[in-house]
C-alpha positions as CSV (number, residue, x, y, z in Angstrom):
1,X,54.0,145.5,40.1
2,X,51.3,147.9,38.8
3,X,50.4,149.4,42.0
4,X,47.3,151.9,41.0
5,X,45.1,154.6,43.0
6,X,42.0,153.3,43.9
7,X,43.5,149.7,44.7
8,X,44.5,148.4,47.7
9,X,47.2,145.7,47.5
10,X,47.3,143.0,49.5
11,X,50.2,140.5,49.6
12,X,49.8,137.2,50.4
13,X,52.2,134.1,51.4
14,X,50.5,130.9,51.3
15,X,51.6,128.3,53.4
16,X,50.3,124.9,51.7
17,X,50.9,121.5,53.2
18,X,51.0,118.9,50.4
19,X,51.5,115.7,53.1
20,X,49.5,113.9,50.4
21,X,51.7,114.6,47.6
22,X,53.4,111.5,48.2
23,X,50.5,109.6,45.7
24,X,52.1,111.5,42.3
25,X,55.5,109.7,42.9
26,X,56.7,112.6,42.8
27,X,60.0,113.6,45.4
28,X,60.5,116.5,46.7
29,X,63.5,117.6,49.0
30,X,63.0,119.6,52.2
31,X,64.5,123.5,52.1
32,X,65.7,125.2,54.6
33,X,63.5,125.9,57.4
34,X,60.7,124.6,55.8
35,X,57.4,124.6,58.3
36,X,55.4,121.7,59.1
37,X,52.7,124.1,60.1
38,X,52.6,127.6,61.4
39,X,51.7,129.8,64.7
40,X,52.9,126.6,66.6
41,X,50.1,124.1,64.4
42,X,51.6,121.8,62.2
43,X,49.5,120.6,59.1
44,X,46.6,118.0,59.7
45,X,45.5,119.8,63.0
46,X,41.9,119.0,63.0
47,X,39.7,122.5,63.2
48,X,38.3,121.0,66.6
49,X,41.8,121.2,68.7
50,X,41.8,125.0,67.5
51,X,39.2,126.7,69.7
52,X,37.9,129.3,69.8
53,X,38.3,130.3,66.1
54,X,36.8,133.1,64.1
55,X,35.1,132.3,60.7
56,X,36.6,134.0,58.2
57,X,34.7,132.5,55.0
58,X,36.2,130.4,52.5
59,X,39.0,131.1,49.8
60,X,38.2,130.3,45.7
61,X,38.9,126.6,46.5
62,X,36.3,126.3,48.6
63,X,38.4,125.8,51.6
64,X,37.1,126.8,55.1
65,X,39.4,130.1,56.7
66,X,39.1,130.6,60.2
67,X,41.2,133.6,62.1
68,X,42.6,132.9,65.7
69,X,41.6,135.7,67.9
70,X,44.2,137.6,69.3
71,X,47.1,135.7,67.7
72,X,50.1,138.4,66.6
73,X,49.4,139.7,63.6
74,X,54.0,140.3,62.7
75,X,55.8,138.1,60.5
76,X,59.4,139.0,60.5
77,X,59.3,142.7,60.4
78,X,56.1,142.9,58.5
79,X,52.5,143.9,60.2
80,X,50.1,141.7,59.1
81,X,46.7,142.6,58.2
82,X,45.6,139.0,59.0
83,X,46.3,135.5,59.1
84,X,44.1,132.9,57.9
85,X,44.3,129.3,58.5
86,X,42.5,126.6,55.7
87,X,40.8,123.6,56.7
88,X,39.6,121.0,54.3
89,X,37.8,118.2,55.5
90,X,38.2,119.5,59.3
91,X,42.3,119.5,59.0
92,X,44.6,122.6,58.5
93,X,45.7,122.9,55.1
94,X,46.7,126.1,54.3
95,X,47.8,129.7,56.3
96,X,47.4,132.8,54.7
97,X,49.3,136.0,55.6
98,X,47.9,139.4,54.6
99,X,49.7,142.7,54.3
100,X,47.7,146.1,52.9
101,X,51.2,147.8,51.2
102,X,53.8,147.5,49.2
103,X,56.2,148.4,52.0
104,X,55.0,145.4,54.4
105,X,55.0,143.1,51.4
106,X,58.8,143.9,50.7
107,X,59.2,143.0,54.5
108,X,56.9,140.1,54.1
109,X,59.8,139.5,51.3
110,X,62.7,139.7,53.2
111,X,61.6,137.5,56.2
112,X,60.7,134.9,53.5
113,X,64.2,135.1,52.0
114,X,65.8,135.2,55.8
115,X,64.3,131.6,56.5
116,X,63.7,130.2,53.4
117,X,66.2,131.5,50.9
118,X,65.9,133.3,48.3
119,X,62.8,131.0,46.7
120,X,62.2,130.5,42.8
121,X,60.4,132.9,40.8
122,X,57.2,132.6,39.5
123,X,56.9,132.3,36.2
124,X,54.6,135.6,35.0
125,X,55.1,137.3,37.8
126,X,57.5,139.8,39.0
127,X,57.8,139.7,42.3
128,X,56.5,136.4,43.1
129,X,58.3,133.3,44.9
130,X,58.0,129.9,45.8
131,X,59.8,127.1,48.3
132,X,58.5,123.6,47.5
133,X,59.7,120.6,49.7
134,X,58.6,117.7,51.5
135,X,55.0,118.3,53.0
136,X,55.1,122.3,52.5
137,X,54.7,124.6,49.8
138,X,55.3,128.2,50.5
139,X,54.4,130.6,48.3
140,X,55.1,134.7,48.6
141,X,52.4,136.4,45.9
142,X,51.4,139.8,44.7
143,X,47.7,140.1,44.6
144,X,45.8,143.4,43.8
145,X,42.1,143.4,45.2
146,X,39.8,146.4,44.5
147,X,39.3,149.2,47.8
């Protein structure tokens, strides 16, 4: 994975909700245990029905990320670093999980494969995954930012 000194590595799953996918035509089947949100909001949850939130900036995309105060920061076995929730046009779009090691990612990892199965690989990356269904798209990444 090319871990280096000097870098931190942060892994990310992105939870995506694609509920407007249904304009390319294109259908998708639901995998197991696929989410229809996440942390108990399902995707479309206008930013308003959230209080109090924490601005967190805003991701390449351009999409808002907001953290919830004092929301658990575990998924599965791994301890998160932070979870960011995306809001476009006031709804929630996207949730992003942040671990700061190789070791949390590899439990990211295996929580992923626990509900989800075991994912398809990314194609030039390699030890990347995705689940695509209905109105989700989850997506378990390796990302390398610079301490």
């Amino acid at each position: 994975m090319g871990f280096k000194r000097g870098h931190r590595t942060i892994a990310v799953l992105l939870f995506m909700c694609f509920a407007f996918l249904f304009c390319t035509g294109v259908e998708l089947a639901a995998f197991p245990g696929e989410p229809e949100g996440y942390g108990g909001v399902t995707w479309g949850t206008r930013i308003d029905a959230l209080k109090p939130l924490r601005y967190a900036g805003t991701d390449g995309s351009g999409v808002a990320l907001y953290e919830r105060p004092g929301e658990e920061l575990i998924y599965g076995r791994a301890k998160l670093i932070a979870i960011e929730y995306g809001f476009e046009n006031g709804r929630l779009t996207t949730v992003t999980l942040k671990v700061d090691s190789l070791l949390q990612y590899l439990l990211m990892k295996e929580e992923a494969f626990k509900r989800y199965g075991e994912g398809k690989q990314l194609a030039g990356h390699e030890d990347s995954y995705s689940w695509s269904g209905e109105i989700a798209e989850v997506l378990l990444m390796d990302k390398f930012v610079v301490s």
